[in-house]
VEXKOL-8799 format. One record per residue: residue in one letter; x, y, z of N, C-alpha, C in turn; chain. Coordinates in Angstrom, 1 decimal. Example, Ala and Ser with C-alpha at 12.3 -4.5 7.8 and 13.67 -1.06 7.14 Angstrom:
REM VEXKOL-8799
A/13.2/-5.7/7.8/12.3/-4.5/7.8/13.2/-3.3/7.8/A;
S/12.8/-2.2/7.1/13.7/-1.1/7.1/12.9/0.0/7.9/A;
END
This chain:
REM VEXKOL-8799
X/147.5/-28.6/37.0/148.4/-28.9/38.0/147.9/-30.0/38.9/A;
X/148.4/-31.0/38.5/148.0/-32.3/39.5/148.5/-32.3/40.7/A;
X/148.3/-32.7/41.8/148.0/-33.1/43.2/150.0/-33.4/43.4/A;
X/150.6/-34.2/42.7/151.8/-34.3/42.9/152.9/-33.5/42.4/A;
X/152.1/-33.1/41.3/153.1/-31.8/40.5/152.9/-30.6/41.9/A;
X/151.9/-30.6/42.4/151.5/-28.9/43.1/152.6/-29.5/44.2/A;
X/152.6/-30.5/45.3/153.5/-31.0/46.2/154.6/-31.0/46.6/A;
X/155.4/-31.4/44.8/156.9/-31.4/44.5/157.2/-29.7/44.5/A;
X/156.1/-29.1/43.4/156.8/-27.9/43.2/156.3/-27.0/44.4/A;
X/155.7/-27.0/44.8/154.9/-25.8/45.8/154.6/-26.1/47.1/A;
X/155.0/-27.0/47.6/154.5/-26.9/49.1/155.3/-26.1/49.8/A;
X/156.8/-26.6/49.5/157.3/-25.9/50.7/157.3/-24.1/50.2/A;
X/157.6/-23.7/49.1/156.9/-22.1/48.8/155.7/-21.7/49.5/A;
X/155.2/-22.4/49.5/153.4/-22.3/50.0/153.8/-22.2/51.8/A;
X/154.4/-23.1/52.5/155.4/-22.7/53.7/155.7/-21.9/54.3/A;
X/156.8/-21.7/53.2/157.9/-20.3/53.2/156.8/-18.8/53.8/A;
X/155.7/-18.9/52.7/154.9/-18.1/52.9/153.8/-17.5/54.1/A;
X/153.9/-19.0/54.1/153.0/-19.4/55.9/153.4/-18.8/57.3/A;
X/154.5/-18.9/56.8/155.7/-18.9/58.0/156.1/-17.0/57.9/A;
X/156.2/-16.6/56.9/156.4/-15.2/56.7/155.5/-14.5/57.5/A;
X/153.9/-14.9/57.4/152.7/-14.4/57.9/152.5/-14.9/59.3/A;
X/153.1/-16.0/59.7/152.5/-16.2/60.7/154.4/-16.8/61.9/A;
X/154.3/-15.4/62.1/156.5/-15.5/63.0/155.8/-17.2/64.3/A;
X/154.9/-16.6/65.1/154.7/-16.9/66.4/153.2/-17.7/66.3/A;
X/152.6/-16.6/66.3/150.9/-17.1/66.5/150.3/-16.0/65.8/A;
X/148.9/-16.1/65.5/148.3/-15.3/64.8/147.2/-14.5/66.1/A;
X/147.8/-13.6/66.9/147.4/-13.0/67.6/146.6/-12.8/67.8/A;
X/145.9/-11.9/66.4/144.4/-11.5/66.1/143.6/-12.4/66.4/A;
X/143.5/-13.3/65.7/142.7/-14.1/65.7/142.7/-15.6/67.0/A;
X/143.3/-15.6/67.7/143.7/-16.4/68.7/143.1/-15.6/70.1/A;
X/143.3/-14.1/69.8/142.4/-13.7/71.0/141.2/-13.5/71.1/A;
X/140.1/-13.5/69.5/139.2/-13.4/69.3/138.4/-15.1/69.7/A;
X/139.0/-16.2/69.3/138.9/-17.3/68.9/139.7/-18.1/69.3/A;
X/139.5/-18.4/70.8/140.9/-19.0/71.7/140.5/-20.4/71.1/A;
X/139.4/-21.4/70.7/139.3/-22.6/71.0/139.0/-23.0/69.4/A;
X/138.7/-24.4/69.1/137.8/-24.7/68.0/136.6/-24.8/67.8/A;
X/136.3/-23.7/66.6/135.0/-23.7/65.8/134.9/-23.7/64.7/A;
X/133.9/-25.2/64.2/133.7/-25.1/62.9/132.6/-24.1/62.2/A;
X/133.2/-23.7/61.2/133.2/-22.4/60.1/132.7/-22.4/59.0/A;
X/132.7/-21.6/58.3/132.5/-22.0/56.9/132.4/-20.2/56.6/A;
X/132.9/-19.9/54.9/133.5/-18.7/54.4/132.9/-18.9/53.1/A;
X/132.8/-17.6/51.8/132.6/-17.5/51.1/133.7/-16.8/50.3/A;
X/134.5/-18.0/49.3/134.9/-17.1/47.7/134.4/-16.2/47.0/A;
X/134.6/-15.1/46.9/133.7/-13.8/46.1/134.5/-13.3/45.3/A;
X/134.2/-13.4/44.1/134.7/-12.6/42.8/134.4/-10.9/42.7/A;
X/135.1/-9.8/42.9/134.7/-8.8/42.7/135.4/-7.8/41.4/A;
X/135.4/-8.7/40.7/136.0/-8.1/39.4/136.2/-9.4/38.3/A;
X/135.6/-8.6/37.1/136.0/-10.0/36.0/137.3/-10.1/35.6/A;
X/137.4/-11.1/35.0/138.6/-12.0/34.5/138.9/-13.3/34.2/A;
X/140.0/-13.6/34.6/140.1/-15.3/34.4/140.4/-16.2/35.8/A;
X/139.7/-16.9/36.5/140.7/-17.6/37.4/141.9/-18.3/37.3/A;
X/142.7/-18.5/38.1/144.0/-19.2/37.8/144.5/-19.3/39.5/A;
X/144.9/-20.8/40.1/145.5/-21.0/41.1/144.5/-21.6/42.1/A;
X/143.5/-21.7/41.9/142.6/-22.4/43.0/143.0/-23.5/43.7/A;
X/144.0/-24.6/43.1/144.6/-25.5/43.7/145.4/-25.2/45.2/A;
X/146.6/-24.3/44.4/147.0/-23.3/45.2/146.1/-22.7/46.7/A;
X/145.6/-21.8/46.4/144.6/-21.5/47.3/144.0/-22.3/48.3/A;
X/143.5/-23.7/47.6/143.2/-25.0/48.6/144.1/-25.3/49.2/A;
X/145.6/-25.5/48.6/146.5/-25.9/49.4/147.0/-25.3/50.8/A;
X/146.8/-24.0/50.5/147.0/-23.6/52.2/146.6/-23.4/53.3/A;
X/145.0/-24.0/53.2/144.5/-24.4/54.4/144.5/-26.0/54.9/A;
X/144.8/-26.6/53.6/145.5/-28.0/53.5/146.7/-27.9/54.7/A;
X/147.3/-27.4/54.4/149.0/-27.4/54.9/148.6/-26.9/56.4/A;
X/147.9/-25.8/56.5/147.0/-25.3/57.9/146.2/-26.8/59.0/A;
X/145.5/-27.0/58.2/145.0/-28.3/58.4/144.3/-29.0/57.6/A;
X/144.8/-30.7/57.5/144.6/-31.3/56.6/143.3/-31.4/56.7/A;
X/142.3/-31.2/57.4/140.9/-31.6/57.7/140.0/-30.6/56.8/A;
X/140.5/-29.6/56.6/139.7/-28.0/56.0/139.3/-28.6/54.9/A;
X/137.9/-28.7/54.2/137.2/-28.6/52.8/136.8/-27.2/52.2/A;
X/137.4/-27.5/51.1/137.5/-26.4/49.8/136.5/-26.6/48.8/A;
X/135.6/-26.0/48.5/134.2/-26.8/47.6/134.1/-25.6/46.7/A;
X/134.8/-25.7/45.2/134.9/-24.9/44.1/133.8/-24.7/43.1/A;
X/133.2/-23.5/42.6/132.6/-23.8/41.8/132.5/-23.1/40.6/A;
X/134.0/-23.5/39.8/134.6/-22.9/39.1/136.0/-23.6/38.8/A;
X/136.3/-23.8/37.5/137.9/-24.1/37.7/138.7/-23.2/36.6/A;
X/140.5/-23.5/37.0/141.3/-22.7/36.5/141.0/-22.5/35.2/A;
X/141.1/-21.2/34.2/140.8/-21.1/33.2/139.6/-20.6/32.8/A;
X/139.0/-21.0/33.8/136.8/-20.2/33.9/137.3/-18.5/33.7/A;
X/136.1/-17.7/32.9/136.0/-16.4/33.4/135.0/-16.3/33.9/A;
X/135.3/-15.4/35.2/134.3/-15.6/36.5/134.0/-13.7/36.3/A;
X/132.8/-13.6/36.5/132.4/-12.0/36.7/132.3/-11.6/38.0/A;
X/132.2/-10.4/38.4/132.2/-9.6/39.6/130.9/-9.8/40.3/A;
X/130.9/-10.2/41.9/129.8/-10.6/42.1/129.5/-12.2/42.4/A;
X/130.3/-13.0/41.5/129.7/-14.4/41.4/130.8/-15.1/42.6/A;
X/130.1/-16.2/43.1/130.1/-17.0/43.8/131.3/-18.4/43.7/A;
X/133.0/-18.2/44.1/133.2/-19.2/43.1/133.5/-20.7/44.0/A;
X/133.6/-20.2/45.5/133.6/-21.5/46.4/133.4/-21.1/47.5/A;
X/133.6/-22.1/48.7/133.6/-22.6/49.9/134.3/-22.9/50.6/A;
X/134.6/-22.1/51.8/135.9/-22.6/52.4/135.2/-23.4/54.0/A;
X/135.5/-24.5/54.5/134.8/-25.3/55.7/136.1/-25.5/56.8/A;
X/135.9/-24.9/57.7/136.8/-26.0/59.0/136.7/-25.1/59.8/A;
X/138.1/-25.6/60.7/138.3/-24.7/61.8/138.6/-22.9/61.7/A;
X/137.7/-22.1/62.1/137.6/-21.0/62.3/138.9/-20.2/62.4/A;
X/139.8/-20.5/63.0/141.2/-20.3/63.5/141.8/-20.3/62.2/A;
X/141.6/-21.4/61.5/142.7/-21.8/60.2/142.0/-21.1/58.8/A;
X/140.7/-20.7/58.8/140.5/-20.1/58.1/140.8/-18.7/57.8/A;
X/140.6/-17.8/59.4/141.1/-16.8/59.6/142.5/-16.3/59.4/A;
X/143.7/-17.3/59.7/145.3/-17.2/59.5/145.8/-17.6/58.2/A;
X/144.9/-18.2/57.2/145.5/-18.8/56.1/144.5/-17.4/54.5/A;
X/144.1/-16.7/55.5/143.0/-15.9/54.1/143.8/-15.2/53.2/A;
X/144.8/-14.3/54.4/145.3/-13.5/53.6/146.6/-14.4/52.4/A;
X/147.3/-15.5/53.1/148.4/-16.3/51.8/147.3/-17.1/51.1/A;
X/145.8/-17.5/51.1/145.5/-17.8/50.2/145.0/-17.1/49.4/A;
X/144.9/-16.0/49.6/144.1/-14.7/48.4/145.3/-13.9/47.3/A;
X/146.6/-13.7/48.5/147.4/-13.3/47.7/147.9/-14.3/46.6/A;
X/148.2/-15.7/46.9/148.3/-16.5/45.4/146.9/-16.3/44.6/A;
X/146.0/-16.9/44.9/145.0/-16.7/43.8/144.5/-15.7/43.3/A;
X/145.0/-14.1/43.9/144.4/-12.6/43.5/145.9/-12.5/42.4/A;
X/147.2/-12.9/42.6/148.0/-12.5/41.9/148.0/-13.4/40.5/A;
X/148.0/-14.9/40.9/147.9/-16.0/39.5/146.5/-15.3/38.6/A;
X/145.9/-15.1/39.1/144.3/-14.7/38.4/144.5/-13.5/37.6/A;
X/145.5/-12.4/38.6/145.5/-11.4/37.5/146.3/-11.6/36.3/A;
X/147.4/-12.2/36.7/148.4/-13.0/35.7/147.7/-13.5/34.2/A;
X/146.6/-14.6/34.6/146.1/-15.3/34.0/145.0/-14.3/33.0/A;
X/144.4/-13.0/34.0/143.4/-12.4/33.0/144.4/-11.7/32.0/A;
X/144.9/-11.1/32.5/146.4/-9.6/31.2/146.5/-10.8/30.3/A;
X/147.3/-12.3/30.5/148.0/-12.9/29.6/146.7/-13.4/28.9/A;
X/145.6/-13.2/29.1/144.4/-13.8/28.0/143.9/-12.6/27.4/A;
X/144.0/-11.5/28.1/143.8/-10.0/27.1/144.6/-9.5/25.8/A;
X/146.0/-10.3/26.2/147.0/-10.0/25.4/147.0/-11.4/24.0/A;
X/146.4/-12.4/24.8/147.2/-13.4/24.0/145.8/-13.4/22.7/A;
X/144.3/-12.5/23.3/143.1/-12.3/22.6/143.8/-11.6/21.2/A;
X/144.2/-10.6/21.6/144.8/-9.6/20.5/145.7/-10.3/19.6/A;
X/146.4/-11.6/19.9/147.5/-12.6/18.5/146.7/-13.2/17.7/A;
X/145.1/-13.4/17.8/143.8/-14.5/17.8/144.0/-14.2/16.3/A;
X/144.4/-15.1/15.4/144.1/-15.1/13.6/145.6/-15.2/13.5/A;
X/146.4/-14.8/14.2/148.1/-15.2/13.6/148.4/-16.4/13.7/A;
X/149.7/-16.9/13.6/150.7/-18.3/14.2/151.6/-17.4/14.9/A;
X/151.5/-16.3/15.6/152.3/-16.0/16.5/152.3/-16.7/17.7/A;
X/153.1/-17.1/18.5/152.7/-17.6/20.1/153.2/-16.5/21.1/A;
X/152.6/-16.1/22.0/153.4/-15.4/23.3/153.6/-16.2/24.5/A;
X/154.8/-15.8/24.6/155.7/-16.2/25.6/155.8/-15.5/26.7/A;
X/156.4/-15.9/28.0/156.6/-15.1/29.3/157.7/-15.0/29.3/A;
X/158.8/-14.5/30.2/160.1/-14.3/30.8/160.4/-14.5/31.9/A;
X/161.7/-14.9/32.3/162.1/-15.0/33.6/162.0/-13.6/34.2/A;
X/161.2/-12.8/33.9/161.1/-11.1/34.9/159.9/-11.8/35.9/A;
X/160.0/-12.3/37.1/159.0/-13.2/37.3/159.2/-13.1/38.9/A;
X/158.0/-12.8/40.0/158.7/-12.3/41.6/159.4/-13.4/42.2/A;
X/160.1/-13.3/42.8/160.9/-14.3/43.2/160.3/-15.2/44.6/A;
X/160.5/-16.3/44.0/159.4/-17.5/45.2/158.2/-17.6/44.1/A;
X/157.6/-16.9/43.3/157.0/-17.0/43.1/157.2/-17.7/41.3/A;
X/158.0/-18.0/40.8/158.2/-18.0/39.5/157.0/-19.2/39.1/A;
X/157.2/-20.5/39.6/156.3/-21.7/39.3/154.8/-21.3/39.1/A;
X/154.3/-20.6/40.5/153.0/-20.4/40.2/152.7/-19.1/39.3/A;
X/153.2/-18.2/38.7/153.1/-17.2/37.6/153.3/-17.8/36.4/A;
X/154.5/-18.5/36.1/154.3/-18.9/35.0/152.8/-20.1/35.2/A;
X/152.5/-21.1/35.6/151.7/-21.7/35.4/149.9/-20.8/35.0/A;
X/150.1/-19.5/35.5/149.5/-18.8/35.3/148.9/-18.1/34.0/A;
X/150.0/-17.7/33.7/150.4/-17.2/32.2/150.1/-18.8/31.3/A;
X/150.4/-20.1/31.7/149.3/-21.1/30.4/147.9/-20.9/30.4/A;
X/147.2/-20.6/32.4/146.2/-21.0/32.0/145.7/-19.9/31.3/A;
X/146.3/-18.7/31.4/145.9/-17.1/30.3/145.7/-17.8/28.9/A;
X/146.4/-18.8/28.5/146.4/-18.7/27.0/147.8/-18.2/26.6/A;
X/149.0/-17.9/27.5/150.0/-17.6/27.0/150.8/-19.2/27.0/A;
X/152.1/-19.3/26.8/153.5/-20.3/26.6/154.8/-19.8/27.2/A;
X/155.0/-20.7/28.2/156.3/-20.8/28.6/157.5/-20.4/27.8/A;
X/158.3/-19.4/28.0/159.6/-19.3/27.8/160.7/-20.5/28.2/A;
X/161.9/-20.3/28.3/162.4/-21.4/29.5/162.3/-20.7/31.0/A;
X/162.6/-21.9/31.8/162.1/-22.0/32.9/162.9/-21.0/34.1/A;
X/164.2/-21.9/33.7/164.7/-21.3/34.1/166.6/-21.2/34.1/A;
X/167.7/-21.1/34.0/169.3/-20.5/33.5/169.5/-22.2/32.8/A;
X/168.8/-23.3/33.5/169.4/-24.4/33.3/168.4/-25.4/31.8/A;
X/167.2/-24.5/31.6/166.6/-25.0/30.8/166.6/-24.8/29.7/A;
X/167.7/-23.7/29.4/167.5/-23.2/28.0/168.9/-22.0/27.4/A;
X/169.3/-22.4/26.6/170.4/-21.2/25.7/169.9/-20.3/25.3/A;
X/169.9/-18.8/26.0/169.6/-17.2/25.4/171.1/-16.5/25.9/A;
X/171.5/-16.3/24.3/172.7/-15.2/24.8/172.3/-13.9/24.2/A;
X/172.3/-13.3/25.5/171.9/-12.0/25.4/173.3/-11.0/24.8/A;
X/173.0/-9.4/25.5/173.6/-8.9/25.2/175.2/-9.0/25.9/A;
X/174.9/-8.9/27.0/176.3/-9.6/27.7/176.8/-10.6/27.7/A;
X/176.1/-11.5/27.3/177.0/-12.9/26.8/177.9/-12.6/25.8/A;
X/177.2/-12.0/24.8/177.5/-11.9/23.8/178.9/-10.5/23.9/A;
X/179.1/-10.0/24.4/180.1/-9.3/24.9/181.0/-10.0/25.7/A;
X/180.6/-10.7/27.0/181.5/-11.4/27.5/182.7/-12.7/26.2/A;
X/181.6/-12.8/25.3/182.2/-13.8/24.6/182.9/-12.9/23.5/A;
X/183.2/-11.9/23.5/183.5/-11.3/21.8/183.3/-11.5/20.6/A;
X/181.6/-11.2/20.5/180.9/-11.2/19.4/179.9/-12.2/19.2/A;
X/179.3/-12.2/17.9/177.8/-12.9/18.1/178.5/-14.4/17.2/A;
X/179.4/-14.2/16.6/179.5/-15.4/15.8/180.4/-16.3/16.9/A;
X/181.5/-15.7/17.7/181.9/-16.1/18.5/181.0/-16.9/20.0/A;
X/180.1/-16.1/20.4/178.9/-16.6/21.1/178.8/-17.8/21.1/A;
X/177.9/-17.5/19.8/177.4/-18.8/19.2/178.1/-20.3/19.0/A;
X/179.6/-20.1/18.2/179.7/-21.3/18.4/180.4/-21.7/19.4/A;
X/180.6/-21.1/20.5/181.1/-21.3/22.0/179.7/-21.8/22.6/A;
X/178.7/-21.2/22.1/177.7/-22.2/23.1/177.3/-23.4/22.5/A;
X/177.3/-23.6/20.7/177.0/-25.0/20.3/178.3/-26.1/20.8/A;
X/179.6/-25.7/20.9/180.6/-26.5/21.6/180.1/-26.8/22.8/A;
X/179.6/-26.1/24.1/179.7/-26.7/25.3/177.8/-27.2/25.7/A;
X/177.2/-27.1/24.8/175.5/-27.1/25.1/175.6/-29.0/24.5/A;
X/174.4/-29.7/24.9/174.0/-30.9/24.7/173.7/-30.6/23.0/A;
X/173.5/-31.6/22.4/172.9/-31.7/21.2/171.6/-30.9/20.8/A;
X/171.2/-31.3/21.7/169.5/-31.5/22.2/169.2/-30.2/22.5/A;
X/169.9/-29.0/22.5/169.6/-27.5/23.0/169.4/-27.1/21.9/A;
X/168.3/-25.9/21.6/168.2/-24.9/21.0/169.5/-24.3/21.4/A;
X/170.2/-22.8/20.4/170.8/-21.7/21.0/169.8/-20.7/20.4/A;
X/169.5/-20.0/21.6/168.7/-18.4/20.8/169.8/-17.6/21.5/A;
X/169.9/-16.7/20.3/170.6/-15.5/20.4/169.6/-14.1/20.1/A;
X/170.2/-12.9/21.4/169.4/-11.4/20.8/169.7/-10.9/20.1/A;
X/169.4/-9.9/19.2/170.2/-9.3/18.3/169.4/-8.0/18.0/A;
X/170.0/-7.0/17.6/169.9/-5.4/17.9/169.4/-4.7/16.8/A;
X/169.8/-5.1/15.5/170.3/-4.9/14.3/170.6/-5.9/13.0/A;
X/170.3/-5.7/11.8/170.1/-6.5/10.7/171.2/-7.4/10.8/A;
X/172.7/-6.0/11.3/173.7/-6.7/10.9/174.7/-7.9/11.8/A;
X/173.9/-7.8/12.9/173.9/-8.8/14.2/173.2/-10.4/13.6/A;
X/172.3/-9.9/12.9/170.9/-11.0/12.6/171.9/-11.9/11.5/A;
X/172.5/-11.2/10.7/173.1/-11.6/9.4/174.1/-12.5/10.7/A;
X/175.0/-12.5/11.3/176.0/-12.8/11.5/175.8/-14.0/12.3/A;
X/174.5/-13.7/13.1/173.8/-15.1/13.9/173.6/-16.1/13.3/A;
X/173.1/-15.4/12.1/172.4/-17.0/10.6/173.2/-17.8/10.5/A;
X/174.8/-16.9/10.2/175.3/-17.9/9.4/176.3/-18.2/10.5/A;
X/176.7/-18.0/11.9/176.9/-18.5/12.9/176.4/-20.3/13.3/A;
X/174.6/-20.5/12.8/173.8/-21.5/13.0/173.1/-21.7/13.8/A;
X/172.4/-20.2/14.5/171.5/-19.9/16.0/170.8/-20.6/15.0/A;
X/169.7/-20.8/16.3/168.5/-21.9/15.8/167.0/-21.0/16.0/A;
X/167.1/-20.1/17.2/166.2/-19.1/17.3/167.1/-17.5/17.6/A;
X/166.0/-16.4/16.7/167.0/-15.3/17.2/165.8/-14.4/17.8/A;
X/166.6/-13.9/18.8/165.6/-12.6/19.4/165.7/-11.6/18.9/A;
X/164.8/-10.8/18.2/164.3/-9.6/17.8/164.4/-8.5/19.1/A;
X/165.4/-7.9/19.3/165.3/-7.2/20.6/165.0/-5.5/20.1/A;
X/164.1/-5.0/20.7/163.7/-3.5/20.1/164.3/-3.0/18.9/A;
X/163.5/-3.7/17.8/164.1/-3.3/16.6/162.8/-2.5/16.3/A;
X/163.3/-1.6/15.5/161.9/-1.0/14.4/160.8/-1.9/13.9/A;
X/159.6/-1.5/13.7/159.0/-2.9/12.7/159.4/-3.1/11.4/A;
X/159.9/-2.4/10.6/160.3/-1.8/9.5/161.4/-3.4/9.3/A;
X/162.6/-3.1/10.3/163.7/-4.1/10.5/163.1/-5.6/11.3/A;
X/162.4/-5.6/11.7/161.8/-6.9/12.1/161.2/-7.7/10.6/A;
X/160.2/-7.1/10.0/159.7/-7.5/8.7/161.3/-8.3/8.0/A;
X/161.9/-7.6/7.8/163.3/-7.4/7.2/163.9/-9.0/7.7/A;
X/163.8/-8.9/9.2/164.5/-10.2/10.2/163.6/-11.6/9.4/A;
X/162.6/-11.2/9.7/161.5/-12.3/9.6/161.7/-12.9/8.0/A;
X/161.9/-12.2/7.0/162.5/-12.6/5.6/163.8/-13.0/5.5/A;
X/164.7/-12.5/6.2/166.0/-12.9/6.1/166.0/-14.6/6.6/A;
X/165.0/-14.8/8.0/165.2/-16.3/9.3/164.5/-17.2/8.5/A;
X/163.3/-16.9/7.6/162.8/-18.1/6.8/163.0/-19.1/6.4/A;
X/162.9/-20.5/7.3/163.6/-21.3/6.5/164.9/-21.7/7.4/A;
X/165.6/-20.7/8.2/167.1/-20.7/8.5/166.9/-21.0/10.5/A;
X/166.0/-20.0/10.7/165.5/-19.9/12.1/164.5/-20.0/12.5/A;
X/164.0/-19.8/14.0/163.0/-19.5/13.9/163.1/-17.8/15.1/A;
X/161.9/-17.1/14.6/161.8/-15.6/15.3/161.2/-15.6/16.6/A;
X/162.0/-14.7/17.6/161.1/-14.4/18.9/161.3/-12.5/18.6/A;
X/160.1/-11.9/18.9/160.3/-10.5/19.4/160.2/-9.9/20.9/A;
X/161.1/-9.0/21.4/161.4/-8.9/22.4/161.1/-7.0/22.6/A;
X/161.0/-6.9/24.1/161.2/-5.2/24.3/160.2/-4.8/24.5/A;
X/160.0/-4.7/25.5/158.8/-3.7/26.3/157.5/-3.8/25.3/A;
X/157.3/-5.1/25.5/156.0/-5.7/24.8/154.7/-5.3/25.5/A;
X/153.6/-4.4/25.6/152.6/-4.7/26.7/151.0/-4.7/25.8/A;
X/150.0/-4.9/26.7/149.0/-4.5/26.2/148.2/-3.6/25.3/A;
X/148.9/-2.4/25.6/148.6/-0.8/24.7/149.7/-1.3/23.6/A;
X/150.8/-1.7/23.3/151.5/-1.9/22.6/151.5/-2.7/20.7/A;
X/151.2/-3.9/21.7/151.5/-5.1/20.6/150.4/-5.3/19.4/A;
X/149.6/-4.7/19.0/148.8/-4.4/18.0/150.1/-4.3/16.6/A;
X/151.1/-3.3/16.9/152.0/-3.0/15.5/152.6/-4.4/15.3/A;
X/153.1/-5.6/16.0/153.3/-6.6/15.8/152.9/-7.5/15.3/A;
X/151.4/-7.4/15.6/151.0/-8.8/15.2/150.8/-9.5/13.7/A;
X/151.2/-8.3/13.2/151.2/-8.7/11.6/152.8/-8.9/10.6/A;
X/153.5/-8.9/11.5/154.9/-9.3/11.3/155.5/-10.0/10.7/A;
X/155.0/-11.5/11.4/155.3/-12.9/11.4/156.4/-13.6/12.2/A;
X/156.7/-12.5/13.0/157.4/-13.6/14.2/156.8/-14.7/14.3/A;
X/157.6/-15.9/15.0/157.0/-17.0/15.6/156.6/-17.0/16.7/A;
X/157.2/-15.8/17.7/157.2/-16.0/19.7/157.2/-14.4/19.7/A;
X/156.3/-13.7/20.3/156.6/-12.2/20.8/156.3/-12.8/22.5/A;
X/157.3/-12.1/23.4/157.6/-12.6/24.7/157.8/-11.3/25.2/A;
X/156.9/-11.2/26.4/156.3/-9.6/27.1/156.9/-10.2/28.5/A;
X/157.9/-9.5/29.2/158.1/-9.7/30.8/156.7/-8.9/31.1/A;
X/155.8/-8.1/30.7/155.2/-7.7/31.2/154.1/-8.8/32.0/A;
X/153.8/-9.8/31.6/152.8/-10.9/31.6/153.1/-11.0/33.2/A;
X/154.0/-10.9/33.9/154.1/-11.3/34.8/154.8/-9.8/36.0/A;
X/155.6/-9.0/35.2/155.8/-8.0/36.3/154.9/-7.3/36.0/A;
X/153.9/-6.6/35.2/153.1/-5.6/35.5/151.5/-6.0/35.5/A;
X/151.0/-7.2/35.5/149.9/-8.0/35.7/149.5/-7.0/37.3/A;
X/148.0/-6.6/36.6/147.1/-6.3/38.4/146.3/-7.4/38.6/A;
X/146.5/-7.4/40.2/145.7/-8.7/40.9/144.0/-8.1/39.9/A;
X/143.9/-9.9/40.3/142.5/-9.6/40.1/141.2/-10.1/41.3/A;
X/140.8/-8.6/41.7/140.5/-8.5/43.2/139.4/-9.6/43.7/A;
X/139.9/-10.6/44.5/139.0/-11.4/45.0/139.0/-11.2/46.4/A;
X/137.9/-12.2/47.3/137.6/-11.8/48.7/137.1/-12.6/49.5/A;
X/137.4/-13.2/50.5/136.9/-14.0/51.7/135.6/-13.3/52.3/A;
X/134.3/-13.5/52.0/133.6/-13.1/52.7/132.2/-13.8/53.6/A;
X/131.7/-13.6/54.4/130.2/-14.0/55.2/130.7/-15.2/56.0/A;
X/132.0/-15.3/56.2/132.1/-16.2/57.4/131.4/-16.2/58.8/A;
X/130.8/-17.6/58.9/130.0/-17.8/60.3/130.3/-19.2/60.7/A;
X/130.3/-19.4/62.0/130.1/-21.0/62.9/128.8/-21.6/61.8/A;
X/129.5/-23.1/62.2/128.0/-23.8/61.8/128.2/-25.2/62.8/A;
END
């Protein structure tokens, strides 16, 4: 995430957040620390994993004040152990103190993001499967989770309602039926769209094919019926599997042959991974 990508998409999120934590004044710390003192803080890793979001994390004492230096020693994608040392935070005392907690929550949340989706995406390691994320994603927060989930080693789903054709199961009811669906959405979609459709059942899958879905979702089918999916799409489609995908789980899939197994879990049930502001002193 370059310097103008992080700007366009995340400053004013990064804001929003600012502003949540801080209504008036930061009290605490304003009556401890009426004046300016230059500071300096320690990044501490207290648990392994992956990092993910350090940019992030810089950027909030950026946006606090542009003068604050951030000195990393480590980047997105590193696995950093418990214990280790991964930067430096420098400036005013004030701004370090008010910006700790919104910068720990993005980099304790993206990190944990980033370790689950590299535990999970370990376990696909010998297939052509890819894993995917989902829009199940906290809200404000979607940009920096998914970017999270790449640097894990997982792949973006679409982004978001405007990026992409999935007709679920209520589309597919609003529209009456799956062949119906279908070619209601290749009539009003660009050329240029995939359509993926879900589907429940063999006899759903049959009727997608020859509809002309281009991806179908395998939505909590048996493995038994997935195998089945994946011989029938050959050639015709391409496969995503779907449904309460997680860690303890995806072991019975990976020998399938889907093309995309896609876990909302990557992103709603991801634990921070515990990092910590510590040994701040004047200098």
């Amino acid at each position: 995430m370059n310097n103008i990508t992080m700007k366009v998409n995340s400053d004013d999120l990064i804001l929003i957040a600012l502003k949540e934590d801080i209504t008036s004044e930061d009290i605490t710390t304003n009556s401890v620390m009426p004046e300016f003192c230059l500071g300096e803080v320690e990044l501490i890793c207290k648990q392994d994993g992956i990092i993910a979001g350090l940019d992030i994390f810089k950027r909030v004492f950026e946006l606090l004040d542009e003068s604050t230096e951030v000195a990393f020693f480590c980047k997105d994608g590193d696995s950093v152990k418990n214990g280790q040392l991964l930067g430096r935070v420098r400036g005013d005392i004030r701004v370090l103190l008010s910006g700790e907690r919104t910068a720990l929550n993005y980099l304790q949340r993206m990190s944990g993001i980033a370790t689950y989706t590299n535990e999970i995406a370990t376990l696909l390691k010998g297939s052509n499967t890819k894993l995917l994320d989902t829009r199940k994603t906290t809200p404000g927060m979607r940009v920096f989770e998914k970017y999270a989930v790449k640097v894990g080693g997982g792949y973006n789903h679409r982004y978001n309602l405007s990026d992409g054709i999935l007709l679920k199961d209520n589309h597919i009811g609003a529209a009456g039926g799956v062949k119906k669906a279908v070619q209601m959405a290749k009539e009003y979609a660009p050329f240029v769209r995939k359509i993926e459709i879900e589907v429940e059942n063999l006899d759903m899958l049959k009727e997608a094919l020859e509809a002309g879905a281009d991806i179908i979702m395998l939505d909590n089918m048996s493995v038994e019926d997935m195998r089945e999916a994946v011989k029938l799409c050959k050639g015709r489609a391409e496969t995503e599997c779907s449904g309460n995908v997680t860690k303890e789980n995806i072991a019975r899939l990976t020998d399938i042959g889907v093309d995309y197994i896609s876990s909302g879990a990557l992103t709603h049930s991801a634990p921070i991974l515990d990092l910590s502001l510590k040994n701040l002193h004047s200098i």
